[in-house]
Structure formats: C-alpha cells, structure tokens
MARLUM-457528 format. One record per residue (C-alpha): x, y, z. Coordinates in Angstrom, 3 decimals, always signed. Each point is the difference from the previous one (the first is absolute). Example, Ala and Ser with C-alpha at 12.3 -4.5 7.8 and 13.67 -1.06 7.14 Angstrom:
BEGIN
        x        y        z
  +12.300   -4.500   +7.800
   +1.370   +3.440   -0.660
//
This chain:
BEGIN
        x        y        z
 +153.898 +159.216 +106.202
   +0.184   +0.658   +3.541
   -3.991   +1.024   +0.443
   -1.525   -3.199   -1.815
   +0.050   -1.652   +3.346
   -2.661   +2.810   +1.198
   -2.433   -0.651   -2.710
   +0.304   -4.258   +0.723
   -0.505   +0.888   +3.762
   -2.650   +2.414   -1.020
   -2.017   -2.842   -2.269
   +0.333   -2.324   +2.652
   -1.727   +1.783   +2.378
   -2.322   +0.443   -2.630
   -0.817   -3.699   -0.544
   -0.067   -0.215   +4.195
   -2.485   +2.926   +0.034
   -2.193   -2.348   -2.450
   +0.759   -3.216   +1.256
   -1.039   +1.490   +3.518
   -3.379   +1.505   -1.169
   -0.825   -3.309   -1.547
   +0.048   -1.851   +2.867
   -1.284   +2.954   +2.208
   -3.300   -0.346   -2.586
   +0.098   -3.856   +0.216
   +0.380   -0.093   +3.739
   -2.982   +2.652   +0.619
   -2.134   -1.956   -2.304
   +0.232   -3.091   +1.961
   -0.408   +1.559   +2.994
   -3.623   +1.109   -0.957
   -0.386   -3.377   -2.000
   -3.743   +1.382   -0.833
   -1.721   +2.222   -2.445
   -3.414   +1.886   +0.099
   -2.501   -2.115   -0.687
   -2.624   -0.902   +2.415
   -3.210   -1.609   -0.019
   -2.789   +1.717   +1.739
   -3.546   +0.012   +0.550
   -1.854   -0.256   -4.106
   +2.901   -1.661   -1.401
   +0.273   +1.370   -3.425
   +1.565   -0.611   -3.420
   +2.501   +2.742   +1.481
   +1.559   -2.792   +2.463
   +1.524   -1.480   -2.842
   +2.029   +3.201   -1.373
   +2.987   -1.624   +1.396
   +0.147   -3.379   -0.780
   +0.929   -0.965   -3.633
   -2.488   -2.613   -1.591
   -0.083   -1.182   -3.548
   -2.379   -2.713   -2.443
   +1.374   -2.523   -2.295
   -0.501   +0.858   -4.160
   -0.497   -2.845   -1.948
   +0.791   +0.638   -3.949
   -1.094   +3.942   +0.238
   -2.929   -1.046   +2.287
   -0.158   +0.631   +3.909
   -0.998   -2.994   +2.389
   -2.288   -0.075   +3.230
   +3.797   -1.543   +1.365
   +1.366   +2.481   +2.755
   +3.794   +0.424   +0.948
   +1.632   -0.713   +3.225
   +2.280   +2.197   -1.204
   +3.297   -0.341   +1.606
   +2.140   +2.465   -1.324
   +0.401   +1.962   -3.351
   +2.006   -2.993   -1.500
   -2.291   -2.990   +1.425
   -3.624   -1.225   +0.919
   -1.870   -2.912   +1.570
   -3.580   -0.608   -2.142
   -2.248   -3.408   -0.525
   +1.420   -2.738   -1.798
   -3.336   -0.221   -1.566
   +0.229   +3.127   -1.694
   +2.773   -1.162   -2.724
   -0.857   -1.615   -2.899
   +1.388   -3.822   -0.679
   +0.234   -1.886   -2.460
   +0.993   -4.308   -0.781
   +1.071   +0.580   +3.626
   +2.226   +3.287   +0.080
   -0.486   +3.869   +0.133
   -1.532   +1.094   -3.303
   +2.926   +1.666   -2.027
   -2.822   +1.790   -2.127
   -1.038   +2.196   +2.765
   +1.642   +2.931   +0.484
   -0.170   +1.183   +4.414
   +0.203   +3.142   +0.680
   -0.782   +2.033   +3.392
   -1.105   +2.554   +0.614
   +0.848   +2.497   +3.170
   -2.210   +2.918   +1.015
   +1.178   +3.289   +0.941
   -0.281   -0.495   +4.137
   +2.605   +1.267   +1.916
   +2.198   +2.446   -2.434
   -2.429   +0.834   -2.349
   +1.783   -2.290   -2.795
   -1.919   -2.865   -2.057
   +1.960   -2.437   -1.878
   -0.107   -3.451   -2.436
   +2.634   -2.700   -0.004
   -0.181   -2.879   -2.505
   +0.225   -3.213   +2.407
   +3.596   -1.522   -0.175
   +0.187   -2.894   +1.521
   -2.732   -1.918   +2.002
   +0.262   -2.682   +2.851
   -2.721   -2.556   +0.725
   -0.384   -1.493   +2.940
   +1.314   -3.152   -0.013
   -3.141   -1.184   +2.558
   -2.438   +1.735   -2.018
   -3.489   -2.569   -0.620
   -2.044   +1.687   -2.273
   -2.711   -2.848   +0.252
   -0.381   +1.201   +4.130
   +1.891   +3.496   -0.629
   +2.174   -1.192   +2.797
   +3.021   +2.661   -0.152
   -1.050   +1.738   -2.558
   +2.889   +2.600   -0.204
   +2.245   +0.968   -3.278
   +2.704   +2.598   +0.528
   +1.039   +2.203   -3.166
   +3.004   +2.319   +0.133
   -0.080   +3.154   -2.652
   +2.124   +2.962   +0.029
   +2.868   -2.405   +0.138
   +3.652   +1.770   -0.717
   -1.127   +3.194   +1.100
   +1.586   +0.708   +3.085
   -0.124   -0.619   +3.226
   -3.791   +0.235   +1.659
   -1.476   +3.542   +0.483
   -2.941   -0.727   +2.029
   -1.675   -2.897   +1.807
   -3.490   -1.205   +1.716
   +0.120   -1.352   +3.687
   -1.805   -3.048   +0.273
   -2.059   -0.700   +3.264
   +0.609   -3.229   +2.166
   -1.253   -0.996   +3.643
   -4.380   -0.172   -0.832
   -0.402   +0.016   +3.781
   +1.202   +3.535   +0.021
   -2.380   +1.373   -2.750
   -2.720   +1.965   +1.016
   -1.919   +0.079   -3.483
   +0.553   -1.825   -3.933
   -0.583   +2.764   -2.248
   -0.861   -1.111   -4.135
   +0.762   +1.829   -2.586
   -0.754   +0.164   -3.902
   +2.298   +1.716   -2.541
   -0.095   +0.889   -3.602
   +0.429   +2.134   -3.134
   -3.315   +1.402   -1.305
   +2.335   +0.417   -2.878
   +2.847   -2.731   -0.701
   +1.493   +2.070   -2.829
   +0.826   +3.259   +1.687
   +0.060   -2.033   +3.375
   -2.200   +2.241   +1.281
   -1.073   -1.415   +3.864
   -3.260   +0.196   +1.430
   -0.818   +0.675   +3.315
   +0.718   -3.432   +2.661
   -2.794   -1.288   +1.062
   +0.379   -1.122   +4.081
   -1.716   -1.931   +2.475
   +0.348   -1.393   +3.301
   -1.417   -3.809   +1.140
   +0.229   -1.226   +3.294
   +1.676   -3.431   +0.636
   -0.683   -3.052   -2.435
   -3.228   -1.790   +0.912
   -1.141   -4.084   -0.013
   -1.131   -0.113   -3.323
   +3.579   +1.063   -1.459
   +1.224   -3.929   +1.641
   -3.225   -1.490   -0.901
   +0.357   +0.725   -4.137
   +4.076   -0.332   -0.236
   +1.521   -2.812   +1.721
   +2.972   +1.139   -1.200
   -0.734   +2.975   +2.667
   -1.107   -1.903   +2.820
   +3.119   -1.740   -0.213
   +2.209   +3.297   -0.442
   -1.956   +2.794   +1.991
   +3.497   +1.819   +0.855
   +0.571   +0.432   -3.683
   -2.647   +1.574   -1.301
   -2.500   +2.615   +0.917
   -3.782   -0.305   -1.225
   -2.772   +2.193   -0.914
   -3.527   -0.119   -1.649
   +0.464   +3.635   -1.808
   -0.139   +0.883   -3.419
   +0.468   +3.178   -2.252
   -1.396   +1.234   -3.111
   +2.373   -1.135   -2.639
   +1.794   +2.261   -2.425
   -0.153   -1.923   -2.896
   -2.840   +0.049   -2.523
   +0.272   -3.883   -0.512
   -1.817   -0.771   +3.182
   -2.852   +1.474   -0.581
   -0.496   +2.000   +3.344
   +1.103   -3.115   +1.803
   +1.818   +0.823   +3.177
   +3.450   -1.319   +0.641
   +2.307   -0.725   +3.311
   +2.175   +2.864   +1.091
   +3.636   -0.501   -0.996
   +2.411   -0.157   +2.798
   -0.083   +0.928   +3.866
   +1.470   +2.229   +2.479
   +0.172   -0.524   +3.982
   -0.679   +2.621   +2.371
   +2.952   -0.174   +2.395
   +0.630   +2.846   +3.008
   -2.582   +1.986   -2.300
   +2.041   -0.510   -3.271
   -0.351   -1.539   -3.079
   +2.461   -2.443   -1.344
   -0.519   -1.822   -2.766
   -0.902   -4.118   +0.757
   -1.447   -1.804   -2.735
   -1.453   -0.711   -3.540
   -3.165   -1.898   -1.514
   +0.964   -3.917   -0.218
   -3.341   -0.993   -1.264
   -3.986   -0.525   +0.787
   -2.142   -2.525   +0.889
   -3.652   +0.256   -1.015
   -3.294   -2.077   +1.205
   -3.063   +0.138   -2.572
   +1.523   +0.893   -3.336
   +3.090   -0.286   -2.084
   +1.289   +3.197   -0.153
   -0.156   +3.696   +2.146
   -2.770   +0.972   -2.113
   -2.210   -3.118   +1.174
   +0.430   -1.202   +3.914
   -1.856   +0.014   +2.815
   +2.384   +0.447   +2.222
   +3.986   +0.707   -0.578
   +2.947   +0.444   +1.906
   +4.041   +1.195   -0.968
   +2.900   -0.841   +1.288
   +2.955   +2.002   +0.566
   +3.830   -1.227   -0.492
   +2.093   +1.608   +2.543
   +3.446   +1.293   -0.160
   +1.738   -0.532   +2.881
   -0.308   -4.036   -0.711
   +1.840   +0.425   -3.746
   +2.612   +2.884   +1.064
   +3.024   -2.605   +0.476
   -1.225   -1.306   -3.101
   +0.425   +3.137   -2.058
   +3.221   +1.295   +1.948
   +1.791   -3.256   -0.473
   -0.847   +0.360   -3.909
   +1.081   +3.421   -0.537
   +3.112   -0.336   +2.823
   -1.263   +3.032   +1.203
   -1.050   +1.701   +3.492
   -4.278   +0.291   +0.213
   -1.358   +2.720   +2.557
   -2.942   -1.306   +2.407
   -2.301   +2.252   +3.064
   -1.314   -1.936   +3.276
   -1.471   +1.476   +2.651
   +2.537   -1.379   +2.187
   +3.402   -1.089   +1.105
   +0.007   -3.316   -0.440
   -1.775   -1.511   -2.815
   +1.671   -1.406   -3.006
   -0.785   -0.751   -3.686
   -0.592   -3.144   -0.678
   +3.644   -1.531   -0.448
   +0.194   -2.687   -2.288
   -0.086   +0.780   -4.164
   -1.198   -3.198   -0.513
   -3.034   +0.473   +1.626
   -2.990   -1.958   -1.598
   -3.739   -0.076   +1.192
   -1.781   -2.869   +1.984
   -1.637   -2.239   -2.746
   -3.536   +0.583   +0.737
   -1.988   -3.397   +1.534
   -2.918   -0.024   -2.316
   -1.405   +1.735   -3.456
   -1.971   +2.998   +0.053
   -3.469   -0.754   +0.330
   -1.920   -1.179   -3.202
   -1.926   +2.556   -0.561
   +2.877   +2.604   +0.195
   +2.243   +1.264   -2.627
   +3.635   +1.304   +0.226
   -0.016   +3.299   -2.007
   +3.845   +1.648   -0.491
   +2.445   +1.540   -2.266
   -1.416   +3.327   -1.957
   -3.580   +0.873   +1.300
   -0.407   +2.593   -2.922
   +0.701   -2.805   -2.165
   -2.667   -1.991   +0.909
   +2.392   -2.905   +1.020
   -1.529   -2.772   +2.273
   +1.088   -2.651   +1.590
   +3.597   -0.739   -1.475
   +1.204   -0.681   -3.484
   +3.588   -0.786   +1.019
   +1.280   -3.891   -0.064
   +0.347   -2.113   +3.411
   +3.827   +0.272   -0.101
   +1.647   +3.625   -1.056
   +3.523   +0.589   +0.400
   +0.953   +2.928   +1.900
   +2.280   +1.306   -2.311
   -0.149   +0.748   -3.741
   +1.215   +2.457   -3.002
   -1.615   +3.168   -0.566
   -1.197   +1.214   -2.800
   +2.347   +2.541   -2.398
   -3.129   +2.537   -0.778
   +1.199   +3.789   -0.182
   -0.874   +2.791   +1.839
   +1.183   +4.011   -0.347
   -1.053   +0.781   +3.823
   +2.517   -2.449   +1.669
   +3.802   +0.112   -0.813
   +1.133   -3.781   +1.379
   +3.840   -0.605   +1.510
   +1.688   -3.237   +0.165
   -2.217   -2.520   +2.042
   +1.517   -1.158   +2.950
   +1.494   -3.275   +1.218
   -2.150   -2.655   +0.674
   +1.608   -0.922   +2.973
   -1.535   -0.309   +3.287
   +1.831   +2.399   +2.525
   +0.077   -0.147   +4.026
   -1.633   +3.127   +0.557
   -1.868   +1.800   +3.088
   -3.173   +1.818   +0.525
   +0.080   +2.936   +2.678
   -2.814   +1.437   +1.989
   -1.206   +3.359   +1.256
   -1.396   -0.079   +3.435
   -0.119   +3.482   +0.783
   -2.739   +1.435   +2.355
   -1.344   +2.813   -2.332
   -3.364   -0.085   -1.164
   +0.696   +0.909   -3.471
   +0.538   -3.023   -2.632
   +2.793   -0.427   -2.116
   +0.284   +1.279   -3.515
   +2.901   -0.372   -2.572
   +1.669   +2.936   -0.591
   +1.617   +0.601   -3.918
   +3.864   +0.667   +0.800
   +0.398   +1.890   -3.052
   -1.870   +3.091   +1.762
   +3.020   +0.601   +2.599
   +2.965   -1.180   +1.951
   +2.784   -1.553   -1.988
   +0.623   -3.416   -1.398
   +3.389   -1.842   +0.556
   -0.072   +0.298   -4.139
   -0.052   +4.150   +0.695
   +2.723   -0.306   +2.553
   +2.188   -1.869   -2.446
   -0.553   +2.405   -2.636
   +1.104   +3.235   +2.393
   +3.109   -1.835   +0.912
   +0.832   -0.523   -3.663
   -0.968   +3.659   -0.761
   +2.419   +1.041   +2.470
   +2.800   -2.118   -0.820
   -0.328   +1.586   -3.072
   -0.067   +3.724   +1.296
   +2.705   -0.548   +2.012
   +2.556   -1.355   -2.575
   -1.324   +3.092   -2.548
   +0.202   +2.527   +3.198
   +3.339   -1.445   +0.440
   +1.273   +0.887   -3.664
   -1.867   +3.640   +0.086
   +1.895   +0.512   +3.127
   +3.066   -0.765   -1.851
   +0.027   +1.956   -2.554
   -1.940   +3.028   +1.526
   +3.163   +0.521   +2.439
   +2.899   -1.017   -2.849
   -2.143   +3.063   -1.624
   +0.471   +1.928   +3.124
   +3.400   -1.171   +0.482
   +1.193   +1.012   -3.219
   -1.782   +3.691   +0.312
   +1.739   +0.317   +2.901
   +3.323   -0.480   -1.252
   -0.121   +1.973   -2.658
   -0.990   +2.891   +2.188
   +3.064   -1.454   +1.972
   -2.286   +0.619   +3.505
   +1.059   -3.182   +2.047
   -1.950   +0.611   +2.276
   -3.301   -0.057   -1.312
   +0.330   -3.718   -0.765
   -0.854   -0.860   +3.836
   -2.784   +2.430   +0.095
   -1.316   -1.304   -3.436
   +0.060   -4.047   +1.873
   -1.774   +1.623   +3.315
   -2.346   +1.357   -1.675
   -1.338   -2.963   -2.304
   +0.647   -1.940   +3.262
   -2.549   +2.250   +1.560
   -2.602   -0.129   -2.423
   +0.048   -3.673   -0.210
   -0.771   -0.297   +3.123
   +0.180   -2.422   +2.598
   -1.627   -3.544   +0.728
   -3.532   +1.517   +2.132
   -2.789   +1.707   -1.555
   -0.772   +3.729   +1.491
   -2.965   +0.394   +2.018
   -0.174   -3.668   -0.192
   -0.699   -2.379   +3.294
   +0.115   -3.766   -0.050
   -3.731   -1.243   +1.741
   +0.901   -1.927   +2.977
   -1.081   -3.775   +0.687
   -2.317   +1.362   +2.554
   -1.434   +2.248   -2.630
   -0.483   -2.644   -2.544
   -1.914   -2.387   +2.313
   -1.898   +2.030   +1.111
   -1.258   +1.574   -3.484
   -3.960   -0.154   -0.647
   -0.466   -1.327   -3.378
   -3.509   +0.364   -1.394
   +0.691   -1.507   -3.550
   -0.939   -4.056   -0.933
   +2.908   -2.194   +0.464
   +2.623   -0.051   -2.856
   +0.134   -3.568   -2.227
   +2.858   -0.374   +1.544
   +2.256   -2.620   -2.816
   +0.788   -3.190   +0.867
   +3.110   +0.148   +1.364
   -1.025   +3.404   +1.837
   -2.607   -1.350   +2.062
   -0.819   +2.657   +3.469
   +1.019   -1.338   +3.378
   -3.228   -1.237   +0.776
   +0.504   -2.727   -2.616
   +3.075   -1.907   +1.405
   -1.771   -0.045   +3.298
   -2.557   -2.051   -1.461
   +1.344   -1.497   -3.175
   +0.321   -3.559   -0.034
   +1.960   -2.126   -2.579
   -1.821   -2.725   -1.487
   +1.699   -2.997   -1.631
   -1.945   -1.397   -2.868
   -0.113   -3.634   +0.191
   +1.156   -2.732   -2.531
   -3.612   -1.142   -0.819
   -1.130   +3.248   -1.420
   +0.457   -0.233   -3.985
   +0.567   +3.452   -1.794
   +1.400   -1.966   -3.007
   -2.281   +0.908   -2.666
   -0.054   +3.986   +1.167
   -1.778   +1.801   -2.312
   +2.365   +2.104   -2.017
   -0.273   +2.287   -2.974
   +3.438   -0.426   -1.612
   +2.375   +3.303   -0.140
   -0.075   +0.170   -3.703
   -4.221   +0.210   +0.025
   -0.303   +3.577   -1.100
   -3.590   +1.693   +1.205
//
C-alpha cells in the first residue's frame, strides 16, 4: 500500500494545475475587461453582434416591448407592457421572452417566472414605469450578462434600436434596425411634464420605424430600447417607457410625437436588491456611480400633459393607447400556470430582499463589454468539485489495484523462491508511478500571468467569482425598511410548466 500516497500527491497536483489555470483565465480576463466591439463611422446592425437583446411574447404573440436585458436569468421592460386585470397582473397571459442570437450565436425562450412591479409605478402619468420578470429561474448560476451604461455626461451619442422575429414560431430574427439622434430637444419637456420634471431619467426622440406587425397597418412605431455611445462603445442604456402625441389619438394619427426612454442606471439597485444579486454597469470614468437608492421613485410631474396630447404606451403592435390599467396596481402578483415545452422552470427563488452590490468596469479600452457564455471554456467551481471527487475515487481504486497487483507479484515471487526480486518488483511500480511534477511541464510565473494579452470578451464571471475590478468598485447597498417586497410575485414550486 506503500505507493497510494503517489497517486493522492499526484491528483492533487492535478486539482492545483486546474485550480491555477482557472484563475490564470479569470485574472487575464479582467485584465482586458473589454471585448471587440466598436462603433465606427456608418454604425450598422453589425454593432449590435455583441450585445444580447430580446422582446416580450404575449400568449404566442411578440410585443413592440424591448428588453433591458440584464442577464440570461433577468430583464428590466415597461410596466405598461403586462396585462392587468381588477388591479393585478393578468394570470391569463402567458410572458414569454424572447433572446436573439447576438453574441454566441444562441437564441433562446423562457416562460416568465416571476415578475416585480414597481411599487412607484403611475400608469395614469407612466411615472416609473418599470416591471422586472425573472425566467430561467433554478438553472444555475448566470452564464452571461449586459453592462448597463451610467454617467450621460460622458456619452458621446444615444443609439435606438428595434428588434424582432419576422417569424415568432421558429424565432427566426430579422435584421436590427439602428439609428442615432442627437440630444433630446424642447418639445420633448413641452408635451410630457412628467419629463420636464425628470430630464435625467429619460432620454427623448421624435423617430419612428416601420412596424412589424400587420395590425398597424404600415403605421410606424418607436424604436424599442437604447444604447449609449461611451469611449466609442456601445452599452446598453434604456427601453421605451411610453409616447406622447399632439394632433391625434394614436401613432397612426399625430401631428407631432415624441418617446421617452426609461433608463437603467436609475432602476439597477432596484433590480439587484430584488434578485440579491451583483448587476454589471460601464462609465466612461472613474468616479461616477449608479444611482444608489432601490427605492428610487420619479418627481411627480407639476402639471398634466397638454390637452390636446395623448399618452400612448404598453404594446405598440397592439394598438394600445393611452392606458387601460387601474389608478392603483400593486407591484406584485401571481403568475399565471400556462405550459410551455421550450422552457424547463426550477424552484423560484426567495422573495426576500438581499443587500447586494453592483460593480463597474472602468477600463480604458475602446471596445464595449459583451457577456461571454461560461459554458464555452474555463472551469466552473461545479467542474472543480467534480475532478476532486473523481480523484478521490481513483485514488482509493488505484490504492486496491496496487494491492493486489504486488500480493500477485509477491506471491510469484515466492514461489520461484527469488527474494530478491520483490524489491526490484516495488522499484519498479514505484518508478512508473511516478512522482508529484508533470514532465516537460513549467508552472507560468506571476509575472507571466499579468502580463498575458487576452483577446476574448470577459467571462460571466458567477456571483461569488466576481474579477478584481469588481471589489474595487463594488459597493454594498442596504435596502431600507420602507421598501415593501411583501407581495413578490412568485410561481409556487409545485406549478409544473
């Protein structure tokens, strides 16, 4: 039994060797913090091959409602895009998203799990108008995520953008449709007081594109969410609150029209503090924060929109105007128990509200950030756990074939009564054993590994992996005791899909 302390040392070094490449990948990664995607001169449909954007489905039917998608397990979208009903989310509607293939060449459908209201939400004024729905729940731990852009004085441009299927069933994706606006203009304050007293919150434009859907009628529509230009790249910033048009009563009859833009940065302690998780964020500088507080709430606005105008929100291909939804909607409610054979749901998660942290990049590249699927290299903790268990294994059934290989040898050996073959016989299975190094093998140096160019996007790093950038910039945020979670929306574990 003497040798089964080579083959432990052996598998040790084994696990180190892994362990070691891990964080060699992990700490290369974040030393690059960027991937390759720039924005240059005739910004194209192209610029968005990175960034992971998705619609809301509604009952087998896609929406005009854009995703600020988050991550692979949650998304920001308009309140006014869910259907209520005597006051609570519709439990007849089945939400779905949708994600398009950007990034890793992978499209994918979730059935909607749970969904958040915002407590603040108005949707007389649309004043906060931001739900937050959670899907893939019970999956795992996040493979990929969207940074979110903060700090407007340090964008250069707002890029829009319009996604969709041309065909819902296949989910086959059509091309984006981009454009670039300059800066919001005088008319955006003079039709929504509820801009002119928020102008930090949103963005504005007067843009429209052809709609999709056969139920307008060639009427054009508002792009779906925005992206800022930051050090020349794209990160993604907002989504479509609502409109407000003069003239007419719909976006097939105005004169003149203007949308408004929810952004992100403003509702990302809202979101982390709901799913106790870390959030990812790009600013163009050192310094700027997120906004802090999760209770954050818009200034009321100090007058009604003026009466000719018309608030016009929710599902655009739907025709929806104005709002259907009562004065007073509570930000949580059940979902519905509808079925679907493209999602496989997990246990929903606590309903607890978590201290949590968002973390920053900051680096100096010009690239922008894009989530990276951790399923296409390095290895997981999970992996790591599952080598050491393999080779706790292996060792104990080296151990035994040791064991009885030389009582075999042994026992030859006596009955050719040559004594002293039984030392050779242990030297030599010694030998080929080996020892605890691998041959032709070298250790990389610490010098080596910083200094490593890494030309691959940044790994979604887990949770409780995040790269040393983050804890130079995370921040803890305690929720406070006047922000009600009570009536989380939660689809019990024994719902089956």
């Amino acid at each position: 039994m003497a040798p089964a302390p080579l083959a432990t040392k052996l598998c040790i070094v084994l696990l180190l060797a892994l362990v070691l490449a891990h964080s060699v990948r992990h700490a290369t990664a974040s030393s690059t913090d960027q991937a390759r995607l720039a924005v240059r001169a005739g910004l194209s449909a192209s610029n968005l091959s990175k960034i992971k954007g998705g619609i809301l489905v509604k009952n087998g039917k896609q929406t005009s409602c854009g995703l600020g998608l988050l991550d692979n397990q949650a998304s920001l979208l308009s309140a006014d895009c869910l259907d209520y009903k005597d006051g609570v989310v519709d439990q007849s509607t089945l939400y779905e998203v949708y994600i398009d293939a950007a990034y890793n060449d992978v499209t994918s459908r979730a059935v909607v799990q749970n969904i958040t209201v915002h407590p603040k939400f108005d949707p007389s004024t649309k004043a906060n108008n931001v739900a937050l729905v959670q899907f893939n729940i019970g999956t795992g731990n996040v493979t990929w995520y969207n940074y979110n852009a903060i700090g407007r004085n340090s964008w250069t441009k707002i890029v829009y953008s319009q996604r969709y299927v041309s065909d819902v069933n296949s989910m086959t994706w059509a091309t984006p449709q981009v454009i670039m606006q300059s800066p919001s203009d005088s008319v955006c304050g003079d039709l929504s007081p509820l801009y002119q007293s928020n102008p930090q919150v949103f963005t504005c434009n007067s843009i429209n594109v052809a709609s999709p859907s056969t139920d307008m009628n060639g009427c054009n529509v508002p792009y779906q969410v925005a992206y800022a230009v930051i050090d020349q790249g794209l990160y993604q910033a907002g989504f479509l609150s609502h409109s407000v048009v003069q003239g007419g009563s719909n976006m097939c009859n105005y004169t003149t029209q203007r949308s408004y833009y929810t952004m992100i940065d403003d509702y990302m302690m809202f979101a982390s503090n709901v799913l106790g998780r870390t959030l990812y964020y790009y600013r163009g500088d050192n310094t700027t924060l997120p906004q802090p507080d999760p209770n954050f709430a818009m200034s009321n606005p100090s007058a009604a929109v003026p009466s000719n105008a018309t608030v016009v929100g929710g599902d655009y291909y739907a025709r929806q105007t104005g709002s259907n939804h009562e004065t007073q909607i509570p930000s949580h409610s059940p979902l519905p128990t509808s079925t679907s054979s493209s999602s496989t749901p997990g246990s929903s998660t606590s309903t607890d509200v978590f201290s949590t942290s968002v973390s920053s990049n900051t680096a100096s590249s010009l690239d922008p950030v894009a989530p990276e699927d951790t399923s296409s290299g390095g290895l997981s903790k999970t992996g790591i756990i599952i080598v050491a268990a393999s080779c706790s294994a292996g060792v104990v059934l080296a151990a035994l074939l040791l064991f009885f290989i030389i009582k075999r040898r042994r026992a030859k050996q006596r009955r050719k009564r040559v004594p002293l073959k039984d030392a050779s016989a242990q030297l030599i299975l010694a030998s080929d054993l080996g020892g605890a190094f691998v041959p032709g093998h070298e250790q990389a140096s610490a010098d080596i590994v910083e200094s490593t160019t890494y030309y691959q996007p940044p790994p979604a790093y887990p949770i409780d992996e995040r790269p040393p950038f983050a804890a130079t910039h995370a921040r803890t945020v305690s929720v406070q005791d006047d922000f009600d979670y009570s009536n989380h929306i939660h689809i019990p574990r024994d719902v089956k899909f």
